[in-house]
VOGU-3710 file (C-alpha; in Angstrom, 3 decimals, decimal comma):
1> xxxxxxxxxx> 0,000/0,000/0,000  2,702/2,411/0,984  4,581/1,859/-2,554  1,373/2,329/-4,339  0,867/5,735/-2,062  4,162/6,988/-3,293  3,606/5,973/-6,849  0,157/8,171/-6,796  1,605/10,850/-5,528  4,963/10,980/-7,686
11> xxxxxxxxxx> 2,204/10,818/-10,729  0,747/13,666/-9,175  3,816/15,584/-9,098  5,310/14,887/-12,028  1,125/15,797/-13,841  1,588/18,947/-11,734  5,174/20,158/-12,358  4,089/19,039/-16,577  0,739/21,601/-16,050  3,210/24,450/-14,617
21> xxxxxxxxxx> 6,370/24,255/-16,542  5,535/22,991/-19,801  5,408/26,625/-21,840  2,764/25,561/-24,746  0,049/25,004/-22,151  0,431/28,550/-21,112  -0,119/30,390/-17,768  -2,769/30,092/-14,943  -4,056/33,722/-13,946  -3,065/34,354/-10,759
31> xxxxxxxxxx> -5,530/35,830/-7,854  -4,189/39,240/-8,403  -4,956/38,601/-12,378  -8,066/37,481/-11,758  -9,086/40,478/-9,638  -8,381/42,855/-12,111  -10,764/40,781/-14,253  -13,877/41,585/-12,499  -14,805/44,524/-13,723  -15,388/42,869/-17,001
41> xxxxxxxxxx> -19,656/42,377/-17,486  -18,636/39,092/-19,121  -16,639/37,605/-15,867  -18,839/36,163/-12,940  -16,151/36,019/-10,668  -14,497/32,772/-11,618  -14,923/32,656/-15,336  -16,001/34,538/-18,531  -19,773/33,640/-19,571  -21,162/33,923/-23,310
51> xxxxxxxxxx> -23,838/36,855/-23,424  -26,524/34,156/-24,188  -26,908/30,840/-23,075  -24,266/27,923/-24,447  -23,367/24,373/-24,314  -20,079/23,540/-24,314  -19,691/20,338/-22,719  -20,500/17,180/-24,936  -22,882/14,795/-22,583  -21,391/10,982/-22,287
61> xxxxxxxxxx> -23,163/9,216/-24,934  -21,887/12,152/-27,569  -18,434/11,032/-26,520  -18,990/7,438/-27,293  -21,063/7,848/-30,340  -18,056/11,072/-31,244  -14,949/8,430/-30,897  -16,603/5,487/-33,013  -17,285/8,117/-35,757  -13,500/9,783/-35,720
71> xxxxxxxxxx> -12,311/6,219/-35,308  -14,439/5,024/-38,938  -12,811/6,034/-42,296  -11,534/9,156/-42,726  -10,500/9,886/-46,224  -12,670/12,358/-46,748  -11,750/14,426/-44,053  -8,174/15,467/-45,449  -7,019/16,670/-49,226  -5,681/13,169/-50,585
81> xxxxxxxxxx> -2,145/15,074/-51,352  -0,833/18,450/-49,694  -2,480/21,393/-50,903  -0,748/24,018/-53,188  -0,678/27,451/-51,773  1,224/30,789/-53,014  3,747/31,554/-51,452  3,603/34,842/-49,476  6,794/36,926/-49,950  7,997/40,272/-48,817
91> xxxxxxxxxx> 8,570/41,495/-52,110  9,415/45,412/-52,550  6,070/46,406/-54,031  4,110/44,638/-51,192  6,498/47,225/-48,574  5,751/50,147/-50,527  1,973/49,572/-51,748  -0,487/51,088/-49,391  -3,300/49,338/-51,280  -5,652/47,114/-48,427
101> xxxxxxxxxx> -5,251/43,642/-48,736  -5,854/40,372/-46,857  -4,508/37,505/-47,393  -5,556/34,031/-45,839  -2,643/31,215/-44,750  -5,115/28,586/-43,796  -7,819/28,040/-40,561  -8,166/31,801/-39,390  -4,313/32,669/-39,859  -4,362/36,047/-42,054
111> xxxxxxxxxx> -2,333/39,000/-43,117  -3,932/42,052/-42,977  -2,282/45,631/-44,780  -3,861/48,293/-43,943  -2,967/51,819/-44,173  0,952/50,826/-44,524  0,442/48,717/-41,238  1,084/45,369/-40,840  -1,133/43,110/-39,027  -1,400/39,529/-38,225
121> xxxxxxxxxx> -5,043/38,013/-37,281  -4,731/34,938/-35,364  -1,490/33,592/-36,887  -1,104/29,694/-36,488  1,814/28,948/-38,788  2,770/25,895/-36,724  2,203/22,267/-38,051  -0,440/21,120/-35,890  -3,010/22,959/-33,226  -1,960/20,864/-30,058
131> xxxxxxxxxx> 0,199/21,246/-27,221  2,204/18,355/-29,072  2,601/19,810/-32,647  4,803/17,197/-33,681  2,648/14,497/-33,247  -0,427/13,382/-35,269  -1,455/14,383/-38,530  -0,524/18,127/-39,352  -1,829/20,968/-42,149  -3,247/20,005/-45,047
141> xxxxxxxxxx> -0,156/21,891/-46,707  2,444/20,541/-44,887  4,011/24,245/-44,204  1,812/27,177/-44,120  2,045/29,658/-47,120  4,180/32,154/-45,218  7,914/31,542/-43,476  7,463/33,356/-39,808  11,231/33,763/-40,470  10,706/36,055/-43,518
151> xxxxxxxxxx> 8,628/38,618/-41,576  10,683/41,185/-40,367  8,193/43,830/-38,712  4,864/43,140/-37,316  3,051/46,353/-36,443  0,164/44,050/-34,606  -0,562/40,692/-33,794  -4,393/40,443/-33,247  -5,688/37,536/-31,286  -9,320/36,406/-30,980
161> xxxxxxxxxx> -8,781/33,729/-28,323  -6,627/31,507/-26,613  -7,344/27,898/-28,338  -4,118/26,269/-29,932  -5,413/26,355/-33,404  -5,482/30,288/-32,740  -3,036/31,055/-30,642  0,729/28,650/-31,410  3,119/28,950/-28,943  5,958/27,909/-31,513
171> xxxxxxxxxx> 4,969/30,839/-33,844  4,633/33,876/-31,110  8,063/32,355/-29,719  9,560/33,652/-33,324  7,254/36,398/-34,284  7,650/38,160/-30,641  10,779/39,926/-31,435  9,628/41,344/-34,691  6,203/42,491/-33,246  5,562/45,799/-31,780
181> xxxxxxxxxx> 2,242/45,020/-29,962  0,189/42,188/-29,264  -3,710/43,291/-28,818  -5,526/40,301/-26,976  -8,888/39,409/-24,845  -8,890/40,039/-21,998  -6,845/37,140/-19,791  -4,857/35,972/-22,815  -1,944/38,162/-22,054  -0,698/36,015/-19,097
191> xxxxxxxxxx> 0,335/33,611/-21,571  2,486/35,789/-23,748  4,160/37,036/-20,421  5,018/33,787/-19,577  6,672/33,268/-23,023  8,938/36,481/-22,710  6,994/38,766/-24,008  7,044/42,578/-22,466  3,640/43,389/-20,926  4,492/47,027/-22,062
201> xxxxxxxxxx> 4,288/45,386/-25,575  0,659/43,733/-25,118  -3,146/45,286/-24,315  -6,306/43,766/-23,380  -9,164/44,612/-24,540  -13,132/44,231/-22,994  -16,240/43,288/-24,813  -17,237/46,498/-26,752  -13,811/48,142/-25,877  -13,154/50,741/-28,573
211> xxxxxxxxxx> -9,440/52,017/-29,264  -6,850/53,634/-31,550  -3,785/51,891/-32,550  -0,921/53,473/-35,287  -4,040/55,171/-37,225  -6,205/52,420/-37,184  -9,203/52,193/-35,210  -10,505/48,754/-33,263  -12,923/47,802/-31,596  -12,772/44,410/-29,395
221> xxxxxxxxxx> -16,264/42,804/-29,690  -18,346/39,752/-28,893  -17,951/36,003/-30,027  -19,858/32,964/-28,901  -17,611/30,707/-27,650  -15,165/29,288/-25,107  -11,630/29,494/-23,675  -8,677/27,082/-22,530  -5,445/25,786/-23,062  -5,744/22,821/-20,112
231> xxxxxxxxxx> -7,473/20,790/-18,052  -7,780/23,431/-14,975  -8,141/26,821/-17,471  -11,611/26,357/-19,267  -13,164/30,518/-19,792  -10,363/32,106/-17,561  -9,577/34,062/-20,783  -11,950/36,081/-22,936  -12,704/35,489/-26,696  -13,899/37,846/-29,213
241> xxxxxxxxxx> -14,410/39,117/-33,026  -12,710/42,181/-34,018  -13,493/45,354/-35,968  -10,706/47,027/-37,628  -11,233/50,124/-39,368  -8,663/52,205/-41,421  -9,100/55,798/-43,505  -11,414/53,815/-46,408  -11,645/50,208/-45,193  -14,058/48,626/-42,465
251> xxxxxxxxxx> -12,731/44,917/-41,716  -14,049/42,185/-39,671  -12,930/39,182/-38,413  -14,907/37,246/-36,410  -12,203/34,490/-34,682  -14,346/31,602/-33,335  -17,780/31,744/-33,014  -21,643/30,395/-33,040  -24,518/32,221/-33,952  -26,073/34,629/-32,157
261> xxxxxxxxxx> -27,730/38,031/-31,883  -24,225/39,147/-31,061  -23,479/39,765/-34,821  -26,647/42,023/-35,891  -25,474/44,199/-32,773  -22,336/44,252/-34,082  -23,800/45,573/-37,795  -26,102/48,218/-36,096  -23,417/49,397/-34,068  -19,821/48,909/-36,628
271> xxxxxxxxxx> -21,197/48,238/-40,291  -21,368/48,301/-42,665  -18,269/46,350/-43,621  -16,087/46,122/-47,026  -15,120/42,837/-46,344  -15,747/40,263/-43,165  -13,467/36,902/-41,940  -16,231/34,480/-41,391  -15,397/31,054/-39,100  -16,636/28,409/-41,809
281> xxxxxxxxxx> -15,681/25,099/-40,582  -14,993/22,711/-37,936  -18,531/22,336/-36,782  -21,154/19,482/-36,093  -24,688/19,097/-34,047  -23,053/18,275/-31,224  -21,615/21,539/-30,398  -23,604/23,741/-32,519  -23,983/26,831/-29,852  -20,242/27,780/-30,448
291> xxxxxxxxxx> -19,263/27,026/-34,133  -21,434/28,027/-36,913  -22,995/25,469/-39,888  -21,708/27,173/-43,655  -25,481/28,185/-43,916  -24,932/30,623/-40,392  -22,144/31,847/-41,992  -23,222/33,375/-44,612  -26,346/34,659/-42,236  -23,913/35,998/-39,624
301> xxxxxxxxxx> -22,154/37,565/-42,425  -25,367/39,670/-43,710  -26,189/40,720/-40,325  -23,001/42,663/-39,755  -23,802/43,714/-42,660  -21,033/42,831/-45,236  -20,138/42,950/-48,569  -17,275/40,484/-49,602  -17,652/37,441/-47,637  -13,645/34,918/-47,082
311> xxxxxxxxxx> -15,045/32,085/-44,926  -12,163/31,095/-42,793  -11,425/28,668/-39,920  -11,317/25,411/-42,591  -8,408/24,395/-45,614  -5,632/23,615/-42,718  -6,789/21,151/-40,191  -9,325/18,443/-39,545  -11,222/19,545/-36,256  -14,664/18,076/-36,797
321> xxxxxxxxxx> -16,285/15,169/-38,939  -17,092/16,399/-41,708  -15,262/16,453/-45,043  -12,597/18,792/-45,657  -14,551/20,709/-48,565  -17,451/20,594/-46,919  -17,510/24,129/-45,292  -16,566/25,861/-48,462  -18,853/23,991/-50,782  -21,754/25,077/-48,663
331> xxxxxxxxxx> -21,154/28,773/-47,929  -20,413/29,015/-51,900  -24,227/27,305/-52,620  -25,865/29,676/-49,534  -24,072/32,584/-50,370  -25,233/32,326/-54,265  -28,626/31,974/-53,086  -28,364/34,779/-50,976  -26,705/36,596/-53,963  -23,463/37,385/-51,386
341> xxxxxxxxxx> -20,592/38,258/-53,089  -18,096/35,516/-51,700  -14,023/35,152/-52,122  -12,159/31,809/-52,368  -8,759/32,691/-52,501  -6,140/30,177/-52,540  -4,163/29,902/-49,263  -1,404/32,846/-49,850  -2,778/34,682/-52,357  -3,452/38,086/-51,566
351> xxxxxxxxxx> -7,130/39,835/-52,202  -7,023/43,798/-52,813  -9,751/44,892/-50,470  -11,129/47,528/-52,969  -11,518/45,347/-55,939  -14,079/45,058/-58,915  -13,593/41,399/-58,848  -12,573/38,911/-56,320  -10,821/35,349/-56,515  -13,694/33,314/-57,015
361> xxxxx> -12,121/29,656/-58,363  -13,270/26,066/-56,855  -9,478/25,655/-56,374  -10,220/22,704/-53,961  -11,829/20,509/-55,985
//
């Protein structure tokens, strides 16, 4: 008994000493962190809350019924080879063009010129969305369109929230020299102290927060979603969409999200918008209140009132059960219905925000 005693607890130890040292899984707010949270509408004293009621947790018979189906053939669920991309590069007209573009790497990773600033929404460049990258299956292109290495100044790095797939510990670690500010959720900043970064060089932003940064105003606004990085974090950070507006160009980006009323708020109060980031992908029934079917998409995406619809958050990893064109073929067929001008630009290639025409080719297929 006493060797089984000391066996528990060096598993214990070792589990505990893993949860507080190993840097991908981030940091635990402390008490003082957490105080300074309360004043936030969306924090009930231990954790943030969705404005509207939302399941998160999958009951026990989903997770039997969930495993057999990931566990049954899944061909369909990758590209049967790696997918082409265009490779990004700093090229001299790209650093002297002050034309708007955006330009999608895969999931929600995106580049984001505007008004000769730099900025980089959500940017998982790493191979896989897990605390243990380098095992598993990893991105549909095997590296992402753009080499982290190549960028040499970042005027922002915009996060919506702190899941893996959104927020890579192995890309800040080489993009946090080269960036001058990292604008977060509240919460999420404790984990980019931990990994060296200056809290002089980060700012969290509130639900509804507005704010000028270099020129270009933001506002922080609401997503319906979750939080968490562990087993002991789940909502102790904030997630949200962002509005970024420059001189001529409204922009947004809605990070990870279900539907809501959240987004017709958000088109009353911020549209309308030249072009919106729509989370298209890596849904199912089972957790329906906090990602969004193709069909909500494209129904989120009128109610902020858009006008160019990228649907984003699919083309790089397989997160759900459906197939891996799935997302894309659907919010193409609603959006035509809805007569929506929708872009499908290849992973890399950059889309002039002001355009007469917009990449529109079924490169998936």
């Amino acid at each position: 008994m006493f060797i089984w005693l000391c066996i528990i607890a060096a598993f214990i130890i070792i589990v505990y000493m893993f949860m507080q040292f190993y840097p991908p899984l981030g940091a635990s707010q402390s008490k003082k962190q957490r105080h300074t949270l309360m004043n936030s509408k969306q924090y009930n004293g231990k954790k943030f809350a969705n404005a509207v009621t939302t399941e998160v947790m999958i009951s026990n018979s989903d997770k039997g019924s969930l495993l057999k189906e990931f566990l049954k053939d899944s061909s369909h669920r990758r590209p049967s080879s790696p997918l082409q991309f265009q490779q990004w590069i700093d090229s001299d007209a790209n650093k002297s063009s002050n034309e708007p573009t955006i330009t999608w790497f895969g999931h929600s990773a995106a580049m984001l010129k505007l008004d000769g600033k730099t900025l980089l929404l959500d940017p998982m460049l790493g191979r896989a969305p897990s605390p243990f990258p380098f095992a598993g299956k990893g991105r549909y292109s095997g590296k992402p369109p753009i080499d982290p290495e190549q960028l040499t100044s970042i005027d922002a790095i915009i996060l919506s929230h702190d899941h893996y797939d959104h927020l890579d510990y192995g890309t800040i670690m080489k993009l946090k020299n080269k960036t001058k500010r990292f604008i977060v959720p509240l919460g999420v900043a404790a984990h980019l102290i931990k990994w060296g970064i200056s809290p002089s060089n980060i700012e969290e932003h509130d639900w509804w927060d507005e704010f000028n940064y270099e020129g270009i105003r933001l506002a922080c606004t609401p997503a319906r979603h979750f939080s968490g990085r562990s087993l002991t974090d789940r909502n102790a950070t904030l997630w949200c969409s962002w509005v970024i507006r420059g001189k001529e160009t409204n922009i947004f980006f809605s990070g990870d999200s279900g539907y809501g009323p959240h987004f017709k708020e958000i088109g009353d109060k911020y549209g309308p918008f030249d072009l919106t980031m729509m989370e298209c992908g890596q849904y199912n029934e089972r957790w329906a209140s906090i990602h969004m079917t193709p069909e909500q998409t494209v129904e989120a995406h009128v109610d902020v009132r858009g006008e160019v619809l990228i649907p984003i958050h699919w083309g790089a990893f397989t997160l759900s059960l459906h197939s891996w064109t799935d997302p894309v073929e659907r919010a193409v067929a609603a959006a035509t219905v809805k007569s929506i001008k929708i872009s499908t630009p290849r992973l890399g290639q950059p889309v002039p925000i002001h355009s007469e025409s917009y990449p529109a080719e079924a490169w998936w297929r």
